[in-house]
PyMOL Python script that loads the backbone (N, CA, C, O; Angstrom):
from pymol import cmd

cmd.read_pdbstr("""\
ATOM      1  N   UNK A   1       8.327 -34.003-133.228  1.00  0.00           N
ATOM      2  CA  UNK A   1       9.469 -34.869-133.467  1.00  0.00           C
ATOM      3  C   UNK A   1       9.640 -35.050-134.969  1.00  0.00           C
ATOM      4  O   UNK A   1       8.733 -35.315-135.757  1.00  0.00           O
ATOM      5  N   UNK A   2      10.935 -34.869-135.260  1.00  0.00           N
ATOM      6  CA  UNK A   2      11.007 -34.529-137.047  1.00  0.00           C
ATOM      7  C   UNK A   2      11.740 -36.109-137.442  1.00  0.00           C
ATOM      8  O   UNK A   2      12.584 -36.692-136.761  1.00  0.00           O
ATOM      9  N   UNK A   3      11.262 -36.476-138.469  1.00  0.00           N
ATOM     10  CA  UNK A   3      11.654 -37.907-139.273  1.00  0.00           C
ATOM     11  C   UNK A   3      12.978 -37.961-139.945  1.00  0.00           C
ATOM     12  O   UNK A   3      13.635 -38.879-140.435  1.00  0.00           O
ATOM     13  N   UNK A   4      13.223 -36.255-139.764  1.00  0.00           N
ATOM     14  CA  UNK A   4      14.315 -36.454-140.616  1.00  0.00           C
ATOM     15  C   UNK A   4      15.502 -37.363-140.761  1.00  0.00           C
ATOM     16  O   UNK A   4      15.526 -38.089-139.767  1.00  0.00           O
ATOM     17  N   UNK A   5      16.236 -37.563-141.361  1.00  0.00           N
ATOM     18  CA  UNK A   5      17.480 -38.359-141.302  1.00  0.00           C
ATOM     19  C   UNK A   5      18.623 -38.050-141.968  1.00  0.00           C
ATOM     20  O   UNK A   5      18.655 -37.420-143.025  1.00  0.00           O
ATOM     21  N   UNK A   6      19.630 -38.507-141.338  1.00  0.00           N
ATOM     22  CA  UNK A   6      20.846 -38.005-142.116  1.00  0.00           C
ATOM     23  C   UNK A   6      20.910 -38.492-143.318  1.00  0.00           C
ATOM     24  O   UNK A   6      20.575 -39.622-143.673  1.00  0.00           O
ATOM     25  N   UNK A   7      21.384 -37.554-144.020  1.00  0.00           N
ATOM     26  CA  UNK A   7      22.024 -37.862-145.490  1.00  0.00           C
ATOM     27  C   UNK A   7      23.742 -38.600-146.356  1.00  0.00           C
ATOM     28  O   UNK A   7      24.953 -38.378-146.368  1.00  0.00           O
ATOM     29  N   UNK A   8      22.568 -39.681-147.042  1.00  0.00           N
ATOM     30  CA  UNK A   8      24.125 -40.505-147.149  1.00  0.00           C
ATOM     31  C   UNK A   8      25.459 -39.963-147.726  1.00  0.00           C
ATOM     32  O   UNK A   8      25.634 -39.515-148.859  1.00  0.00           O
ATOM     33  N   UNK A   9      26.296 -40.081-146.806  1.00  0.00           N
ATOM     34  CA  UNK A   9      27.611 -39.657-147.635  1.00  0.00           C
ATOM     35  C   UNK A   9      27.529 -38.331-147.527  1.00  0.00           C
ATOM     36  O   UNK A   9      27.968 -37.724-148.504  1.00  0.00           O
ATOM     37  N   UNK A  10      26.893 -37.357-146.203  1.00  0.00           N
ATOM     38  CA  UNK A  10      27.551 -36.022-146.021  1.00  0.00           C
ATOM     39  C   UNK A  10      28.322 -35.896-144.645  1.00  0.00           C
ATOM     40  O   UNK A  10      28.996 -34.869-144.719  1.00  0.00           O
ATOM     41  N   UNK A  11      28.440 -36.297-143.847  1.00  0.00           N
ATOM     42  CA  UNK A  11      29.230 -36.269-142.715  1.00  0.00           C
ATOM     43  C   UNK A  11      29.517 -34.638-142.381  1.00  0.00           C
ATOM     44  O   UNK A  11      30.540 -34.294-141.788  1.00  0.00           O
ATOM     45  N   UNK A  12      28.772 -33.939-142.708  1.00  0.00           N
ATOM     46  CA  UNK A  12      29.049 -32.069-142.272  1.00  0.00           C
ATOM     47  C   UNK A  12      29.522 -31.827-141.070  1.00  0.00           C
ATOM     48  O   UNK A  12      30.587 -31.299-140.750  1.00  0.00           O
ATOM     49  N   UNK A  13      27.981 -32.578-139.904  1.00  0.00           N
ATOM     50  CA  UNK A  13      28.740 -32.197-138.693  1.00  0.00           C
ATOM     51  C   UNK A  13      29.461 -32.698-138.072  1.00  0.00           C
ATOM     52  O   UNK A  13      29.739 -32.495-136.890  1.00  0.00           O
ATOM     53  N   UNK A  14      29.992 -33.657-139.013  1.00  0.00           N
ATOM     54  CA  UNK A  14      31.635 -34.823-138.020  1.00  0.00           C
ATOM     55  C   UNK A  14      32.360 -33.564-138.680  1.00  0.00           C
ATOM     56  O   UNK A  14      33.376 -33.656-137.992  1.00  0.00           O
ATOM     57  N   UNK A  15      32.556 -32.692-139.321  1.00  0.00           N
ATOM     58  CA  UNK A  15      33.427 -31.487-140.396  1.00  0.00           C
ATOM     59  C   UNK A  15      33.464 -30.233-139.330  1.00  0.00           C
ATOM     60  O   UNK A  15      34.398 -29.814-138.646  1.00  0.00           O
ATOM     61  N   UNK A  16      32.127 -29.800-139.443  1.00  0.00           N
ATOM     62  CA  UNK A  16      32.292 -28.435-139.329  1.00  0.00           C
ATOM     63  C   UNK A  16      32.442 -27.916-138.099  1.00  0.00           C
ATOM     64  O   UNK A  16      32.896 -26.791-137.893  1.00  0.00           O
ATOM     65  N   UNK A  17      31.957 -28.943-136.967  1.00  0.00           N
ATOM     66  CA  UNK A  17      31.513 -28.177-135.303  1.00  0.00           C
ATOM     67  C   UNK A  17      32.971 -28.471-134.634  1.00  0.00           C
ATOM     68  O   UNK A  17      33.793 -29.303-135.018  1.00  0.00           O
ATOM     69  N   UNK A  18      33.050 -27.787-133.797  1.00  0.00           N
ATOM     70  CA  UNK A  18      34.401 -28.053-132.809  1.00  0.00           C
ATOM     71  C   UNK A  18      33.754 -28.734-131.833  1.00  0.00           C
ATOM     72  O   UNK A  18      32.523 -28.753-131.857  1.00  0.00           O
ATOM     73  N   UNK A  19      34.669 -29.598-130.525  1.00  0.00           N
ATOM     74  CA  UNK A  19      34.229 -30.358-129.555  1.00  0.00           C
ATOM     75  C   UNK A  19      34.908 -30.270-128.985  1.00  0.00           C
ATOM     76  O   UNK A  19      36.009 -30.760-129.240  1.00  0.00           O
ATOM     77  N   UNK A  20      34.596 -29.421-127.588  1.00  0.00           N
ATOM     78  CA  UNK A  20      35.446 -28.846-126.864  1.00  0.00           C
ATOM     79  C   UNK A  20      35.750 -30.368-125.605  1.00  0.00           C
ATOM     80  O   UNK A  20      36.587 -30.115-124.739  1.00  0.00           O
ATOM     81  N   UNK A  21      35.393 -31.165-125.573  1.00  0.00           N
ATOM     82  CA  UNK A  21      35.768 -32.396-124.781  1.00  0.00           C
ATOM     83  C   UNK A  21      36.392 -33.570-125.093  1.00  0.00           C
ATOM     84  O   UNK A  21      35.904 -33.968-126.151  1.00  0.00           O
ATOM     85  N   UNK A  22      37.071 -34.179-124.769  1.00  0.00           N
ATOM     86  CA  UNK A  22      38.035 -35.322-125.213  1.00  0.00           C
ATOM     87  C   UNK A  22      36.914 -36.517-125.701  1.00  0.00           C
ATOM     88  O   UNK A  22      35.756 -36.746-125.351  1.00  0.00           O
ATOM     89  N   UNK A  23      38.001 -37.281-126.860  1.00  0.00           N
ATOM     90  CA  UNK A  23      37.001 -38.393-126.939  1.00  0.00           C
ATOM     91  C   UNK A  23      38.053 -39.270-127.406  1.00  0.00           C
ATOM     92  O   UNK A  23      39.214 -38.878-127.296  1.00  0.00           O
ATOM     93  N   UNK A  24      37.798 -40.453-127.935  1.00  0.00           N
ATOM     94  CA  UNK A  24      38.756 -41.339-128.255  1.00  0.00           C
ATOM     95  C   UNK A  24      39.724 -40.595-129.584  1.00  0.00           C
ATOM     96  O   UNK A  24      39.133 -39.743-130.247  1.00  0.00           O
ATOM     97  N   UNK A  25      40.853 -40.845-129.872  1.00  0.00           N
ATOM     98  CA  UNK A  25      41.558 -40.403-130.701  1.00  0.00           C
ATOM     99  C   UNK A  25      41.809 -38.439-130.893  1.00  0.00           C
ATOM    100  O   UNK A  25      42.383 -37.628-131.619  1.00  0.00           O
ATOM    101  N   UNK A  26      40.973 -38.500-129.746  1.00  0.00           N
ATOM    102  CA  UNK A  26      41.413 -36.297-129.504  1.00  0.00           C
ATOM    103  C   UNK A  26      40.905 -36.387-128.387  1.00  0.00           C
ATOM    104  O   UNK A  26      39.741 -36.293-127.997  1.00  0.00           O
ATOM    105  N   UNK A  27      42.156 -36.638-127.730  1.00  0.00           N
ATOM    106  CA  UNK A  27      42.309 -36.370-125.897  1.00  0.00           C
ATOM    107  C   UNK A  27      42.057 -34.782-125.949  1.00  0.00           C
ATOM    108  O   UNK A  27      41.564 -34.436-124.875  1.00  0.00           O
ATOM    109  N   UNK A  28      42.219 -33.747-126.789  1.00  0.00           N
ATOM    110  CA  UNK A  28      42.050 -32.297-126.657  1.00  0.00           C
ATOM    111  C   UNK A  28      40.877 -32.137-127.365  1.00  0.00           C
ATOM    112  O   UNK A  28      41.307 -31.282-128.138  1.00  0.00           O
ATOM    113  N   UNK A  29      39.711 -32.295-127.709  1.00  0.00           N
ATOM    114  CA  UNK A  29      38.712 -32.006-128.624  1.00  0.00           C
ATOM    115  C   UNK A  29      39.168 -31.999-130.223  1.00  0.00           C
ATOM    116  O   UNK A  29      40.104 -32.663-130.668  1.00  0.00           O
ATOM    117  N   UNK A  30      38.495 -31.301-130.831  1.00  0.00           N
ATOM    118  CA  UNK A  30      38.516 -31.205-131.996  1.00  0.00           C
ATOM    119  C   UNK A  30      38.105 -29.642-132.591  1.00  0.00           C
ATOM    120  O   UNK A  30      37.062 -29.029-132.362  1.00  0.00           O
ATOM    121  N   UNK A  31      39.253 -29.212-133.416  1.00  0.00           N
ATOM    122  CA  UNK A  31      38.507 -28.107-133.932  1.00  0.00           C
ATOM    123  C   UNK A  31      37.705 -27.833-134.882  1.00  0.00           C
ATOM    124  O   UNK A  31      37.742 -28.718-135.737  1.00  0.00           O
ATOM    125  N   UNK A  32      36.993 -27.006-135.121  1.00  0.00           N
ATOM    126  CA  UNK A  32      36.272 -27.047-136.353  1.00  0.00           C
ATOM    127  C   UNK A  32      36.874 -26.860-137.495  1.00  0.00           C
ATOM    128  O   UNK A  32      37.990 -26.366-137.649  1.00  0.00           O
ATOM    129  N   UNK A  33      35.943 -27.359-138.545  1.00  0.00           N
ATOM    130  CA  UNK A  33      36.690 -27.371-139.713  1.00  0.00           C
ATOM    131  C   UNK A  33      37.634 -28.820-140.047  1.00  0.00           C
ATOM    132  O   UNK A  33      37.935 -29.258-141.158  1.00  0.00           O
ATOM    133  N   UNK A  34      37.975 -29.376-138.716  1.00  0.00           N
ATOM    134  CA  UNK A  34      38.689 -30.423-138.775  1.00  0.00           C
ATOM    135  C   UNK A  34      38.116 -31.944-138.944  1.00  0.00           C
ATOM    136  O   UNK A  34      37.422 -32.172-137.953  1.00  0.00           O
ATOM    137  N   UNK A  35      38.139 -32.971-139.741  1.00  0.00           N
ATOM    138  CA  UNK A  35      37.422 -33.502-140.343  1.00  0.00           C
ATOM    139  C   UNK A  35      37.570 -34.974-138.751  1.00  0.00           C
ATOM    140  O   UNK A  35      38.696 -35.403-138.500  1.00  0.00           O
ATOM    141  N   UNK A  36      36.700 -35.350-138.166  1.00  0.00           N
ATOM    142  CA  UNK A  36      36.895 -36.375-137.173  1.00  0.00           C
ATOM    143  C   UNK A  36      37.560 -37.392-137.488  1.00  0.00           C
ATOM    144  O   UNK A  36      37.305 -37.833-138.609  1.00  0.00           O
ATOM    145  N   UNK A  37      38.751 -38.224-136.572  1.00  0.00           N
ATOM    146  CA  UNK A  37      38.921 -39.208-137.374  1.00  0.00           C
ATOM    147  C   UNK A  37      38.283 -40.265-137.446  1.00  0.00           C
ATOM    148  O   UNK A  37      38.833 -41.168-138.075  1.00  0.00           O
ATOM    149  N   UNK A  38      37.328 -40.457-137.026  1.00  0.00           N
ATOM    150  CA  UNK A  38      36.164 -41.855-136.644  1.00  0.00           C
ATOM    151  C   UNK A  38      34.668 -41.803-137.881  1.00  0.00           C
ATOM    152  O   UNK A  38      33.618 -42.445-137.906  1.00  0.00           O
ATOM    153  N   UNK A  39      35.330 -40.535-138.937  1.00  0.00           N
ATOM    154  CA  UNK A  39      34.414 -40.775-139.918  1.00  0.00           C
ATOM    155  C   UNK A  39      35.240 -42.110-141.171  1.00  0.00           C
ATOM    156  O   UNK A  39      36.388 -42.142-141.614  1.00  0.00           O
ATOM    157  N   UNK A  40      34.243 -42.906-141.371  1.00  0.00           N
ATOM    158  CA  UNK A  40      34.686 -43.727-142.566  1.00  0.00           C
ATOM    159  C   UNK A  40      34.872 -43.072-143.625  1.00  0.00           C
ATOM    160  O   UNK A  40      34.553 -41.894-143.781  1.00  0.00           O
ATOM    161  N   UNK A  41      35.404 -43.783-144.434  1.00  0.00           N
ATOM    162  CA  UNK A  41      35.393 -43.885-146.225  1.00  0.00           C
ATOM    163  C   UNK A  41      33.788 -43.612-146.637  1.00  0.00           C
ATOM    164  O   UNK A  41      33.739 -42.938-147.666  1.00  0.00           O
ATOM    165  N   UNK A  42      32.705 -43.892-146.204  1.00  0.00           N
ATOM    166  CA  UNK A  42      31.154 -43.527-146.485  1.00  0.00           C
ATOM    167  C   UNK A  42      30.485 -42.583-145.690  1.00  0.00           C
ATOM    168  O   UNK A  42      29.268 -42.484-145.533  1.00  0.00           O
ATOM    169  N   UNK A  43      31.807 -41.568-144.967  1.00  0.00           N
ATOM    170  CA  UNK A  43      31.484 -40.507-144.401  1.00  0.00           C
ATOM    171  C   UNK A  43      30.149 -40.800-143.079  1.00  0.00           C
ATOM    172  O   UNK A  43      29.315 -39.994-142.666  1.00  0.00           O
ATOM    173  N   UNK A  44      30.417 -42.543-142.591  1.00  0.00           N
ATOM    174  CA  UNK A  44      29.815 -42.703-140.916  1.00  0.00           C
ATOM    175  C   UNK A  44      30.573 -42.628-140.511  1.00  0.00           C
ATOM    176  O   UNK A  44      31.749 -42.689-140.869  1.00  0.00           O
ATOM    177  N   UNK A  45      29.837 -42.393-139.185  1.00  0.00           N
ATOM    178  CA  UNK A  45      30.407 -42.685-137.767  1.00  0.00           C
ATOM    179  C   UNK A  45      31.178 -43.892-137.497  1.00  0.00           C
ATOM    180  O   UNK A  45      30.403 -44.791-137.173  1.00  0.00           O
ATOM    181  N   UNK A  46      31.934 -44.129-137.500  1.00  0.00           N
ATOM    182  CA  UNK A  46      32.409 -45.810-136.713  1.00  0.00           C
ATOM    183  C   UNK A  46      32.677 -45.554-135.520  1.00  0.00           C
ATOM    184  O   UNK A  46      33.738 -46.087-135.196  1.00  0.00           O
ATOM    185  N   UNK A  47      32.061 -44.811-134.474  1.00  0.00           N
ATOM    186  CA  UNK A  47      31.786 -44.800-133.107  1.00  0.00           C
ATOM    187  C   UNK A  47      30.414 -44.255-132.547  1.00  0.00           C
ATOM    188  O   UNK A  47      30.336 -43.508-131.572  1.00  0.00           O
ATOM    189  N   UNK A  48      29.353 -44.714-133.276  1.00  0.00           N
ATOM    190  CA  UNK A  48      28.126 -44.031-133.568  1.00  0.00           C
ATOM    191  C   UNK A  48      27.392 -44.671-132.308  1.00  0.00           C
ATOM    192  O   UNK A  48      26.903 -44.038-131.372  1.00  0.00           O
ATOM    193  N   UNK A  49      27.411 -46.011-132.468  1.00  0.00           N
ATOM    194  CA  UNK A  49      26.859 -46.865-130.974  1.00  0.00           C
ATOM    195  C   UNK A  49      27.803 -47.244-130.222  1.00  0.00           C
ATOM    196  O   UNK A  49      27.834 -48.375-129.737  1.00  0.00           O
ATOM    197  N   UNK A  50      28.874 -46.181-129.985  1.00  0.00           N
ATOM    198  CA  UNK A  50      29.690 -46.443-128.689  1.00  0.00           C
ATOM    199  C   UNK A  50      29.554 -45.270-127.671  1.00  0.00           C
ATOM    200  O   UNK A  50      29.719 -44.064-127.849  1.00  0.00           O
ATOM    201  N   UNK A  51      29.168 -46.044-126.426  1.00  0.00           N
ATOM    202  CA  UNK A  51      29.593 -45.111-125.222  1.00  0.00           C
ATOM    203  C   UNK A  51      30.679 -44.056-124.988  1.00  0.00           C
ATOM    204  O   UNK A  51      30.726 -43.045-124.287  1.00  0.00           O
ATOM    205  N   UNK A  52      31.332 -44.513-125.629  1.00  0.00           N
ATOM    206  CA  UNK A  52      32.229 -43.345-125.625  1.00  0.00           C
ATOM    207  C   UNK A  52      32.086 -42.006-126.725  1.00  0.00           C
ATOM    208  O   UNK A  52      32.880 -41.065-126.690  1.00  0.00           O
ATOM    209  N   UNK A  53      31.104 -42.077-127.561  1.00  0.00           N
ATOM    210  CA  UNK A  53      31.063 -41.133-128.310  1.00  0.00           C
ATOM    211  C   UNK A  53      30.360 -39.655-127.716  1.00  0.00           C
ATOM    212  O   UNK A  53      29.441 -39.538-126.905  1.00  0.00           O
ATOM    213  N   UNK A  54      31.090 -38.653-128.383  1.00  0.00           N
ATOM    214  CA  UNK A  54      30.773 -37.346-127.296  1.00  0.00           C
ATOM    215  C   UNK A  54      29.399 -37.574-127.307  1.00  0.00           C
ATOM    216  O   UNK A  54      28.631 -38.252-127.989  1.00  0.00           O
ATOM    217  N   UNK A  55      29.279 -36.591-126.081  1.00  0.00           N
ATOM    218  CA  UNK A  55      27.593 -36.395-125.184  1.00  0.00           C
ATOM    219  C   UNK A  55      26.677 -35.577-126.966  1.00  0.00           C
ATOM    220  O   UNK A  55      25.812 -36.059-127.696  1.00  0.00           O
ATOM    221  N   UNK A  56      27.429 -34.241-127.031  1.00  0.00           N
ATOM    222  CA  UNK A  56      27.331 -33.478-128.140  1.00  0.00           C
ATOM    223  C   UNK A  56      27.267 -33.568-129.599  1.00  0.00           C
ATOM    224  O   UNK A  56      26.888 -32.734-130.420  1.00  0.00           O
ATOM    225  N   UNK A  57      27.908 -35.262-129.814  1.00  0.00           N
ATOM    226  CA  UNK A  57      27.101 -35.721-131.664  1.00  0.00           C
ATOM    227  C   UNK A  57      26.199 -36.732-130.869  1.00  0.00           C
ATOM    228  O   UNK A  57      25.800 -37.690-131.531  1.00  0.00           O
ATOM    229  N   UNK A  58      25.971 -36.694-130.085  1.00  0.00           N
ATOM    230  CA  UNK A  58      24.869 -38.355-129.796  1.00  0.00           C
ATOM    231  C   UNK A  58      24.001 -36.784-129.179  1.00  0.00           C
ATOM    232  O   UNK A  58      23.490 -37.480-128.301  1.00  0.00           O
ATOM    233  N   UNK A  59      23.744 -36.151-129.048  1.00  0.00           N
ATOM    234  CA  UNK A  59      22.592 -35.511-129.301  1.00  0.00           C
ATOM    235  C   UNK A  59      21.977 -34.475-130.417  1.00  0.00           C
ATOM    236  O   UNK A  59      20.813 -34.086-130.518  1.00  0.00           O
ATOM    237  N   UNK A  60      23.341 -34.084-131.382  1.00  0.00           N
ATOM    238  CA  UNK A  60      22.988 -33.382-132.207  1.00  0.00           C
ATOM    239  C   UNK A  60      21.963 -34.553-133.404  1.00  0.00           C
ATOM    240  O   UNK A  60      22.279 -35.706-133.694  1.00  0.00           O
ATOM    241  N   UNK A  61      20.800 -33.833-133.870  1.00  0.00           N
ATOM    242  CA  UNK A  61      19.799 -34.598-134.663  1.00  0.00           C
ATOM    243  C   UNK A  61      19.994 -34.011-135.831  1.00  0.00           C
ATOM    244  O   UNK A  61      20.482 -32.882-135.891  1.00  0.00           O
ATOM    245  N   UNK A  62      19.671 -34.639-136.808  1.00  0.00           N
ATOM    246  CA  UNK A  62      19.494 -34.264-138.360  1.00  0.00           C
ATOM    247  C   UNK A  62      18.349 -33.439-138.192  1.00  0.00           C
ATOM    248  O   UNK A  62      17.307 -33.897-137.724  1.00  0.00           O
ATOM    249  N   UNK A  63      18.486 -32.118-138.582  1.00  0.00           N
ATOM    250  CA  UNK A  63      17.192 -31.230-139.410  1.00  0.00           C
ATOM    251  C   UNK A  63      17.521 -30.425-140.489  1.00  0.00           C
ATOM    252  O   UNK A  63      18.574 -29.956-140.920  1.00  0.00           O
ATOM    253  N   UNK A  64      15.761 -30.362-140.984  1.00  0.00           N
ATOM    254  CA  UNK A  64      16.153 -29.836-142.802  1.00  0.00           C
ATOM    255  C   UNK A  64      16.480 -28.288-142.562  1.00  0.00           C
ATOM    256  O   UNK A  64      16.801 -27.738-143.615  1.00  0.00           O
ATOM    257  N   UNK A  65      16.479 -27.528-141.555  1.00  0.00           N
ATOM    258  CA  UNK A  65      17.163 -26.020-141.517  1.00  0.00           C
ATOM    259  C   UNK A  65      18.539 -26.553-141.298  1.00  0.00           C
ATOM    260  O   UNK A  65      19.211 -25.647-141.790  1.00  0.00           O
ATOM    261  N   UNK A  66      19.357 -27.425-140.883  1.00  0.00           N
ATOM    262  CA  UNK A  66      20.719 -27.587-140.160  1.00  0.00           C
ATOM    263  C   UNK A  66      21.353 -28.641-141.681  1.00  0.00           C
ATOM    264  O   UNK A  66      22.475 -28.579-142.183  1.00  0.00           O
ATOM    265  N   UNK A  67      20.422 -29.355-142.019  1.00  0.00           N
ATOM    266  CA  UNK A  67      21.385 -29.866-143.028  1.00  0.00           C
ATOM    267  C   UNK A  67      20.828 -29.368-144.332  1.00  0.00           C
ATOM    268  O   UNK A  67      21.459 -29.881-145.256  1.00  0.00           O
ATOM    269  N   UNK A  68      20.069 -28.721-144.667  1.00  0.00           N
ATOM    270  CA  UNK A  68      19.814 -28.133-146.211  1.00  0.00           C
ATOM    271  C   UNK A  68      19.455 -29.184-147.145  1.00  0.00           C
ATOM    272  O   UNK A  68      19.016 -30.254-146.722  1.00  0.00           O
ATOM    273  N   UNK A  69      19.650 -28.901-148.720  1.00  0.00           N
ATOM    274  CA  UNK A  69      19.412 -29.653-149.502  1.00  0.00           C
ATOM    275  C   UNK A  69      20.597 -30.226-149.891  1.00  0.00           C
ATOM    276  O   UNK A  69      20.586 -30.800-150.980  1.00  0.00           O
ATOM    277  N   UNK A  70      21.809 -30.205-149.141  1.00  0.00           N
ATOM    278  CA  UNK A  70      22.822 -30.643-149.901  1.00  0.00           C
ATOM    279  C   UNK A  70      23.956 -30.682-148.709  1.00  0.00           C
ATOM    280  O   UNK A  70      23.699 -30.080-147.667  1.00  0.00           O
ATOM    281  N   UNK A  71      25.232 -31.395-148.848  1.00  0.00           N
ATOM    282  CA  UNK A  71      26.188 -31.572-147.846  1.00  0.00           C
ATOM    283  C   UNK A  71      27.418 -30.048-148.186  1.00  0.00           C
ATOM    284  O   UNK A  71      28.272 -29.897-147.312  1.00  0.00           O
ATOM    285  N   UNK A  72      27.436 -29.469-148.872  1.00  0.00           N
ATOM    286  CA  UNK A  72      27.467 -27.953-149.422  1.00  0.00           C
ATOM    287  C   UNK A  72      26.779 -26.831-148.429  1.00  0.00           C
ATOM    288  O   UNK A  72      27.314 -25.905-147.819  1.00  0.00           O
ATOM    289  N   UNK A  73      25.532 -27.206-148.482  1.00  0.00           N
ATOM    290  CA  UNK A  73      24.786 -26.312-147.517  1.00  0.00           C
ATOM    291  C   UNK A  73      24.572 -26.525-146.215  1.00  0.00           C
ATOM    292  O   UNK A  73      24.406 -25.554-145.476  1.00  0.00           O
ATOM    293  N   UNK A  74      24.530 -28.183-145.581  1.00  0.00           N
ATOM    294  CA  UNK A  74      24.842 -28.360-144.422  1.00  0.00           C
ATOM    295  C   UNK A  74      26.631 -28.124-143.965  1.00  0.00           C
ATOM    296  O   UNK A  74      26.853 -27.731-142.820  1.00  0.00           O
ATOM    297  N   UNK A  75      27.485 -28.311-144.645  1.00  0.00           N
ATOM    298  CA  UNK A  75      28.669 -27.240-144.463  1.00  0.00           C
ATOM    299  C   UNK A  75      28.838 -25.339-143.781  1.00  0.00           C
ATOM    300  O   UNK A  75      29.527 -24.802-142.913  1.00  0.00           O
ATOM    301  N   UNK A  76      27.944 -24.940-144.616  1.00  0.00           N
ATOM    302  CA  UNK A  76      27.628 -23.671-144.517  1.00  0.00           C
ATOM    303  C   UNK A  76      27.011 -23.633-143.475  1.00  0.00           C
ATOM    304  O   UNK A  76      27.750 -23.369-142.527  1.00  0.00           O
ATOM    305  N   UNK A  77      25.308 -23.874-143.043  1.00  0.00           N
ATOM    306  CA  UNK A  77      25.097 -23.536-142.089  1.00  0.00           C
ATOM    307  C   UNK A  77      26.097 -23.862-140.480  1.00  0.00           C
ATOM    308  O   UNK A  77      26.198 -23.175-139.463  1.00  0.00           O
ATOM    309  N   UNK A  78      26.433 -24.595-140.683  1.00  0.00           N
ATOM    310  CA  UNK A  78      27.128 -25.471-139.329  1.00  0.00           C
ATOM    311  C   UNK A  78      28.378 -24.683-139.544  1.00  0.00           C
ATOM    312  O   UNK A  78      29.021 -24.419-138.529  1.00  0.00           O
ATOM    313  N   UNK A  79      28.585 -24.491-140.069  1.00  0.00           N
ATOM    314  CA  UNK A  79      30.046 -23.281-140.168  1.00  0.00           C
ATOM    315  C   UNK A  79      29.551 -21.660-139.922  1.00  0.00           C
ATOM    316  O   UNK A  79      30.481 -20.856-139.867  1.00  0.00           O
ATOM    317  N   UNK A  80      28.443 -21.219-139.800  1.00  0.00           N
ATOM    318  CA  UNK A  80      28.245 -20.050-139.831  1.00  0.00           C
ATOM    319  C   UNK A  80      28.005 -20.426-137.948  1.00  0.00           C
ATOM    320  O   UNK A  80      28.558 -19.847-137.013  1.00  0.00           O
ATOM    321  N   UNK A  81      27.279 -21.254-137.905  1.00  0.00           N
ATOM    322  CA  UNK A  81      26.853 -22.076-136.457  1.00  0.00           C
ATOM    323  C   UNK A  81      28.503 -21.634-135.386  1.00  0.00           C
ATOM    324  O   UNK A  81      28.829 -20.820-134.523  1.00  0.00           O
ATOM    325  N   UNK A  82      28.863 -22.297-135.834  1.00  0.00           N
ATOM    326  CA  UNK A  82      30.154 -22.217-135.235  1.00  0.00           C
ATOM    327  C   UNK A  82      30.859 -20.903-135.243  1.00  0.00           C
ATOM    328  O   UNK A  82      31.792 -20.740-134.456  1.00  0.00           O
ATOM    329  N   UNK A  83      30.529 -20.023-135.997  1.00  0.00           N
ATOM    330  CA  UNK A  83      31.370 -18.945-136.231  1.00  0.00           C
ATOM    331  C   UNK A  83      30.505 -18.008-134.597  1.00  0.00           C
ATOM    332  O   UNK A  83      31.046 -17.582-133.577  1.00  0.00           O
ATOM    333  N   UNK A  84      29.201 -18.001-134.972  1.00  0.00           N
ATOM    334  CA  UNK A  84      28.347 -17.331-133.986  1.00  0.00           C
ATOM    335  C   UNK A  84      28.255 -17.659-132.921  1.00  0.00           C
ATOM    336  O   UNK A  84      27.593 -16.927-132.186  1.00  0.00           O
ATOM    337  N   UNK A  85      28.994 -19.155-132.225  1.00  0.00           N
ATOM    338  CA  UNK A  85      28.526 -19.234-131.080  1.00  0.00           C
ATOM    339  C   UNK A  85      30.589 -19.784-130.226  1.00  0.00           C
ATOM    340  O   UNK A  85      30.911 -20.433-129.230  1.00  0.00           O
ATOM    341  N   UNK A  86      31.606 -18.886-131.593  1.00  0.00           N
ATOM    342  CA  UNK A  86      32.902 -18.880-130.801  1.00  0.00           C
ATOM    343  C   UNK A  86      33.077 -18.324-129.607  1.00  0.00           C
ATOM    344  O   UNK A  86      32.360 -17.339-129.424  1.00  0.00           O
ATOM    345  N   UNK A  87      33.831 -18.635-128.671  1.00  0.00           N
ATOM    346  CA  UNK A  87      33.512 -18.099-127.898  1.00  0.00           C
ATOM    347  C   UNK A  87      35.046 -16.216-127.837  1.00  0.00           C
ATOM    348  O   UNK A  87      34.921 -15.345-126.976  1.00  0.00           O
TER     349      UNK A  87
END
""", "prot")
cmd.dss("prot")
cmd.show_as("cartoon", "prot")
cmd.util.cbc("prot")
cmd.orient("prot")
């Protein structure tokens, strides 16, 4: 189990992943690349402890291969992520 934690003020994977299931404010998902609208001005969640937030960011975890040393490089990987697993 890794300690890691997200990094302040990068919000990558509210950015880079698509979400192929409805959630509040995208009855159609979200595509990638497209920035969520439920990220703040400090790049959180403001639906982070709500039930309604997808199944798919309430399980995606912070790790140091997935977010890098920088919100630059967690961009990149999660965009290459997405490129490889289009369908």
């Amino acid at each position: 189990m890794s300690n890691f934690l997200c990094r302040e003020g990068c919000g990558a994977c509210c950015i880079a992943l698509s979400i192929s299931t409805p959630f509040p404010g995208m009855p159609a998902g979200k595509h990638a690349g497209v920035r969520c609208p439920h990220l703040d001005a400090e790049w959180r969640c403001r639906i982070y402890a709500d039930p309604a937030r997808p199944a798919c960011c309430a399980g995606l975890k912070p790790d140091p291969e997935m977010c890098g040393t920088s919100r630059d490089e967690a961009l990149a990987y999660l965009e290459e992520l997405e490129r490889q697993t289009r369908p």
